[in-house]
N, C-alpha and C positions, 0 to 999 in steps of 0.2 A: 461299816464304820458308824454312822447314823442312820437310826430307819425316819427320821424324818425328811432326809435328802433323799429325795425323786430324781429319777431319771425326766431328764428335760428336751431330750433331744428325739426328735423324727415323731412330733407328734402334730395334728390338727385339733383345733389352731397350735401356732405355736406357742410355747413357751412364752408369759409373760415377763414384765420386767421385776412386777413385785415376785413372781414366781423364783426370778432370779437373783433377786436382793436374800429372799426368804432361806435361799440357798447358802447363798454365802453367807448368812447372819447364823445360821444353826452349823457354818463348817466353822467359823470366828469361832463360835460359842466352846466349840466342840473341842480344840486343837489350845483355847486359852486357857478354857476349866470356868471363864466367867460367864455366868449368866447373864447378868448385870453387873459390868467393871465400876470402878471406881471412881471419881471423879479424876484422879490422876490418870488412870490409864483409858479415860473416857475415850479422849482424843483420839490417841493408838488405836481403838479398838474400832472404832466408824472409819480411822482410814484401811482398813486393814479389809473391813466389808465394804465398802468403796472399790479397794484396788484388787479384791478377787470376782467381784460381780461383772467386771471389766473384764476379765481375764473368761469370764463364764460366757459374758456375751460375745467375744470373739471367737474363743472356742463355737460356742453355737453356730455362730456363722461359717465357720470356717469346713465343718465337719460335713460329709456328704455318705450319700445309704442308697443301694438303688432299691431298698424294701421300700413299701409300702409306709405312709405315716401312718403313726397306730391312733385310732379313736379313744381320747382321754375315757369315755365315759364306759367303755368297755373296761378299761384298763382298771379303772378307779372298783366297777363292778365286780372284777375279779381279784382285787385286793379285800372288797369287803365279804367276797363269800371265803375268802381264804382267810378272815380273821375272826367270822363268825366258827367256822369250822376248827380253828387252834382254840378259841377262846369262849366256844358256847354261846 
């Protein structure tokens, strides 16, 4: 859907909160078409990231793995050689 939404869950450390905000503000973003809404639909739009980061952070908790959590920094490593390698 968006490649800026990360996968958030079964990782060390966990998932932050801006991590989760960031989440919801690029699914808002994604599902509204606004980048930057309007002053009319400003409102709407903070509740909207408000009430699915909510929705993110329960889910997180609620969800359980008996894998292993994965090391962001591995993770993150093997995103940049897989974009060095698409992208030269």
């Amino acid at each position: 859907m968006c490649r800026n939404i990360r996968p958030l869950f079964n990782f060390e450390p966990p998932a932050t909160g801006n991590e989760m905000h960031d989440a919801a503000l690029q699914f808002v973003r994604k599902i509204s078409g606004y980048t930057h809404p309007s002053q009319a639909n400003q409102a709407a739009f903070e509740e909207a990231v408000e009430d699915i980061e909510k929705v993110v952070k329960r889910l997180l908790k609620s969800l359980e793995t008996n894998a292993p959590p994965k090391d962001r920094e591995i993770v993150a490593a093997k995103a940049r050689e897989k974009a060095r390698l698409r992208y030269g």
